[in-house]
C-alpha positions as CSV (number, residue, x, y, z in Angstrom):
1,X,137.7,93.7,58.1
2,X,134.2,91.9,58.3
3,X,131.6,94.0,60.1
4,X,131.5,92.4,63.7
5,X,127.8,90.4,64.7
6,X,125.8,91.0,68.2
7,X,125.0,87.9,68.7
8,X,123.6,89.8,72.5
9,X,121.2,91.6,70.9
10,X,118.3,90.8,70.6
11,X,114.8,92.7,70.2
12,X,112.7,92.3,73.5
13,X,109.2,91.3,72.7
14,X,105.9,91.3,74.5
15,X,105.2,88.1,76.7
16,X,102.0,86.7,77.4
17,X,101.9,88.7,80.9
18,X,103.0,92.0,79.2
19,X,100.0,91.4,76.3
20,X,97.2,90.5,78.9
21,X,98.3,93.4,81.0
22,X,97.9,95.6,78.3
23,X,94.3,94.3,77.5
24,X,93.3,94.6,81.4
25,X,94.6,98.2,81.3
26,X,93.3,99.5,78.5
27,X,90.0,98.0,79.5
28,X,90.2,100.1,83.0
29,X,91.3,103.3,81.5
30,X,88.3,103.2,79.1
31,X,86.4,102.0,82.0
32,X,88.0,104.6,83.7
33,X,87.3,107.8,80.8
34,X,83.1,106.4,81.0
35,X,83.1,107.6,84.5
36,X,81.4,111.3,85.2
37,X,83.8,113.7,86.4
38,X,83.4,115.1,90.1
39,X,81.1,118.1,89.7
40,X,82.3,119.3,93.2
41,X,85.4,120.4,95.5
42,X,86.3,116.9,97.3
43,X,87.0,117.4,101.0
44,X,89.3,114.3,101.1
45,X,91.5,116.8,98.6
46,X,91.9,120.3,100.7
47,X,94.9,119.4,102.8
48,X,96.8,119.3,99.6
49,X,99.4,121.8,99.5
50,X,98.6,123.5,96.1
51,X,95.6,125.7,96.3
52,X,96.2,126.0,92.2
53,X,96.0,122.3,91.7
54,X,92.6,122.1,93.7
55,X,91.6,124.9,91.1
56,X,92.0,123.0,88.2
57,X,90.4,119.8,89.5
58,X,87.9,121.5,90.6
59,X,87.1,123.3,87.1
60,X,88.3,120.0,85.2
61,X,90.9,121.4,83.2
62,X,92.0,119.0,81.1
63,X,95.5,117.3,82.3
64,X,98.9,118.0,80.4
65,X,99.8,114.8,77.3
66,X,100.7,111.7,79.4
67,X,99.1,113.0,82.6
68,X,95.8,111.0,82.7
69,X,95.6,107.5,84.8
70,X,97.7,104.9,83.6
71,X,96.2,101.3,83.9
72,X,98.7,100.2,86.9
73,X,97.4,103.8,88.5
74,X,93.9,102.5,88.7
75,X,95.3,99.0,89.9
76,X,96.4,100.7,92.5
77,X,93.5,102.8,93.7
78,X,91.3,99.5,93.2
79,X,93.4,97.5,95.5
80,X,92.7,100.3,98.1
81,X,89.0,99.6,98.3
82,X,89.6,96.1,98.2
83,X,91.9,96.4,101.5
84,X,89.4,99.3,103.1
85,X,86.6,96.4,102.8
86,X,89.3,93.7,104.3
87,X,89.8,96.5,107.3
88,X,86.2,96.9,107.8
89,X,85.2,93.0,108.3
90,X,88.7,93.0,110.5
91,X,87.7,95.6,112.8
92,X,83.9,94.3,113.4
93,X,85.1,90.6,113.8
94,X,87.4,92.1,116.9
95,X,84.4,93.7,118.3
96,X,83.6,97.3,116.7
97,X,80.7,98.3,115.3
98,X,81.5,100.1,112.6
99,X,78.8,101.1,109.9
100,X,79.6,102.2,106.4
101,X,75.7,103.0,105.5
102,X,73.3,105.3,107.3
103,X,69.6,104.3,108.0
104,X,69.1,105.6,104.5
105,X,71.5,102.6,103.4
106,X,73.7,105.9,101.7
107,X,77.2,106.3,102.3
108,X,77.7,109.2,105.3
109,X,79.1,112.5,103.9
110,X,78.4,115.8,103.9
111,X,77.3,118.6,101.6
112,X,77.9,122.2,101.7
113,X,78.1,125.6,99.8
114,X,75.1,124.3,97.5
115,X,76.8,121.4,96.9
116,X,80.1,122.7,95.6
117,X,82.1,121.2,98.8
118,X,81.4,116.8,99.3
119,X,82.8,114.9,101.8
120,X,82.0,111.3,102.3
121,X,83.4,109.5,105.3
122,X,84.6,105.6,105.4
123,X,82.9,104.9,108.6
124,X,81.6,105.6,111.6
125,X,82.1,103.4,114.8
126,X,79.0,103.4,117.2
127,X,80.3,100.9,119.4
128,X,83.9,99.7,120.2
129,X,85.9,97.9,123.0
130,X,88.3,98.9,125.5
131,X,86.3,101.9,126.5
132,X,87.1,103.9,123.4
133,X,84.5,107.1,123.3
134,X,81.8,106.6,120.2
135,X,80.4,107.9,118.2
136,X,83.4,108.3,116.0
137,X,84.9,108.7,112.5
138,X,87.0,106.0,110.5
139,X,89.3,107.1,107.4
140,X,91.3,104.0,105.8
141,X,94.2,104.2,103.8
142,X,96.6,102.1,102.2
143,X,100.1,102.9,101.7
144,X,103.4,101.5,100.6
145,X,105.8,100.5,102.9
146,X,108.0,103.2,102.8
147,X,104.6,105.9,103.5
148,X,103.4,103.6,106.1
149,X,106.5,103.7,107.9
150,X,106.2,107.1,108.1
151,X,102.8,107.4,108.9
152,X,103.4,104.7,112.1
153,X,106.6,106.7,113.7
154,X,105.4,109.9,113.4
155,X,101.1,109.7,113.1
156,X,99.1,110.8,110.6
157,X,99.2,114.4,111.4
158,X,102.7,114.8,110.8
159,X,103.2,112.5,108.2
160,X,100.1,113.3,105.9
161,X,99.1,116.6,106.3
162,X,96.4,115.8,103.8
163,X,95.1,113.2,105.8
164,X,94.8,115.0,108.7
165,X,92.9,117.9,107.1
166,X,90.3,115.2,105.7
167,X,89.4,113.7,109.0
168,X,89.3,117.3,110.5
169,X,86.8,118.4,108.0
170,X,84.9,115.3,108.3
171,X,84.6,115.6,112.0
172,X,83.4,119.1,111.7
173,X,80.8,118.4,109.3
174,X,79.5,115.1,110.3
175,X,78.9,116.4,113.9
176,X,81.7,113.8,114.8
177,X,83.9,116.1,117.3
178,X,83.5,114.7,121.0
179,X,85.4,111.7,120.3
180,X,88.8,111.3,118.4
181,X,88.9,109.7,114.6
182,X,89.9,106.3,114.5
183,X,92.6,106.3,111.7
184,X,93.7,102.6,110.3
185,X,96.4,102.8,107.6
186,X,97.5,98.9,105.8
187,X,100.5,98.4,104.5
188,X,100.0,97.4,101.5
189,X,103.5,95.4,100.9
190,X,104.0,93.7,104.3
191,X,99.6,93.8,105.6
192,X,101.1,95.4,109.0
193,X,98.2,97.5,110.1
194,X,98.6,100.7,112.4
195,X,95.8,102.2,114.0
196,X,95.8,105.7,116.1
197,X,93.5,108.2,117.7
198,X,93.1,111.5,116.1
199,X,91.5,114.0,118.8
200,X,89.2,116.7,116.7
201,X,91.5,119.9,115.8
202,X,89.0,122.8,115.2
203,X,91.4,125.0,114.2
204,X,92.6,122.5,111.1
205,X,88.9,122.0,110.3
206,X,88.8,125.6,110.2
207,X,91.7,126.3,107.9
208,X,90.5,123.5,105.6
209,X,87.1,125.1,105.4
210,X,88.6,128.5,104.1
211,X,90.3,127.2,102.3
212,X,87.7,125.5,100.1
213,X,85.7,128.8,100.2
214,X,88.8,130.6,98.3
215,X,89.0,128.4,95.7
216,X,85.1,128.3,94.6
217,X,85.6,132.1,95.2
218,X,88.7,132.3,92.6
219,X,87.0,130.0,90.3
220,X,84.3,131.7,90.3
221,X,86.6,135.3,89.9
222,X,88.1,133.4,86.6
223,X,90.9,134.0,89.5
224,X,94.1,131.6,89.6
225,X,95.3,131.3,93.2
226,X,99.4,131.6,94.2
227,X,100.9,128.3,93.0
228,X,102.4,126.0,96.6
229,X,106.2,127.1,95.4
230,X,108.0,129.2,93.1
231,X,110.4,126.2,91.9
232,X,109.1,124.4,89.0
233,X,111.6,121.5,90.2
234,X,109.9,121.4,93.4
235,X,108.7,117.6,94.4
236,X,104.9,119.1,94.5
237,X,105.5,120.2,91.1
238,X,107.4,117.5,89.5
239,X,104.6,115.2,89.8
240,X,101.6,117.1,89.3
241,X,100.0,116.6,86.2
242,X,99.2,120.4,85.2
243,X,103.1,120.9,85.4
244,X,103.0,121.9,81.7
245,X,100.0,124.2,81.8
246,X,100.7,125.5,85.4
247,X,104.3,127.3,84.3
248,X,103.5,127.9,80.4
């Protein structure tokens, strides 16, 4: 019996869309590898639940095989400035005065334990209407539909831990506690915008400042702090990308 043909088959080749997106991500990863690493513990980065995985950022141990940024990873994070920058001319054509710059014309942050701790803030409003109380913070963030959701029915607090701890920290060190955080999070499938008040939480600043001065400690100990959970199959794990070197 004759050997039966697939005529189905056939061998999927690159389009023109799939060959130009490969050219405009393998120009942003290289982009992307030319970029000096962060010589410092970020404070956007200490809510996050793994004190381990702050480690090895921190000491830039190199990520497991397949772990770095993929091109449509960096699409994404550059999209989020782009929509931060849309917010901020939003927001000041409805009447706040919200500056990005200090006198100096730098970015406002903070620096702390010689440097080893950097936090630098999205905003600050100096002037806004409807009576809201000024001088305060504003942290933007973008977030798929199904995060923004979250985010609007149950606030930031609640819904990003990580979040939360930021603008804490921020408040603390930028001298920013007297009046609540503005916090604007876009959608970024639908544009919906939410926008809440995030009163000043001394005792989550607090945590989050500890918490940065274990890890330099344990760094600096050569020390490697309790992983978040003992289930290599948990979500926190799954997705991080010193799985491999984490539970060797």
């Amino acid at each position: 019996m004759a050997a039966l043909l697939d005529f189905n088959h056939r061998e999927k080749k690159p389009g023109f869309a799939d060959v130009v997106n490969a050219l405009i991500d393998t120009a942003l990863t290289a982009e992307n590898a030319e970029r000096p690493a962060r010589d410092y513990l970020g404070g956007s980065r200490l809510g996050d639940a793994c004190q381990r995985r702050l480690q090895y950022e921190y000491l830039k141990v190199p990520k497991d095989d397949g772990a770095e940024f993929t091109g449509r990873s960096l699409r994404i994070f550059a999209l989020g400035h782009v929509l931060e920058e849309l917010a901020i001319g939003w927001l000041r054509k409805a009447g706040f005065d919200l500056r990005t710059r200090n006198r100096h014309g730098e970015q406002f942050g903070f620096s702390a334990a010689g440097g080893r701790l950097q936090g630098h803030a999205d905003g600050v409003i100096v002037a806004a209407p409807d009576g809201m109380a000024v001088p305060a913070l504003w942290e933007c963030k973008s977030a798929n539909a199904k995060n923004w959701r979250d985010i609007a029915r149950r606030g930031v607090v609640k819904a990003k831990p990580i979040y939360a701890a930021q603008i804490a920290l921020y408040q603390a060190y930028l001298g920013l506690t007297d009046a609540p955080a503005l916090f604007t999070a876009i959608n970024k499938d639908s544009c919906e915008i939410w926008h809440e008040l995030v009163p000043f939480d001394a005792e989550r600043a607090q945590s989050a400042s500890d918490k940065a001065v274990r890890i330099l400690r344990a760094c600096d100990a050569g020390e490697l702090l309790p992983r978040h959970t003992e289930d290599p199959e948990h979500f926190e794990c799954r997705f991080c990308a010193w799985k491999e070197r984490c539970w060797a």
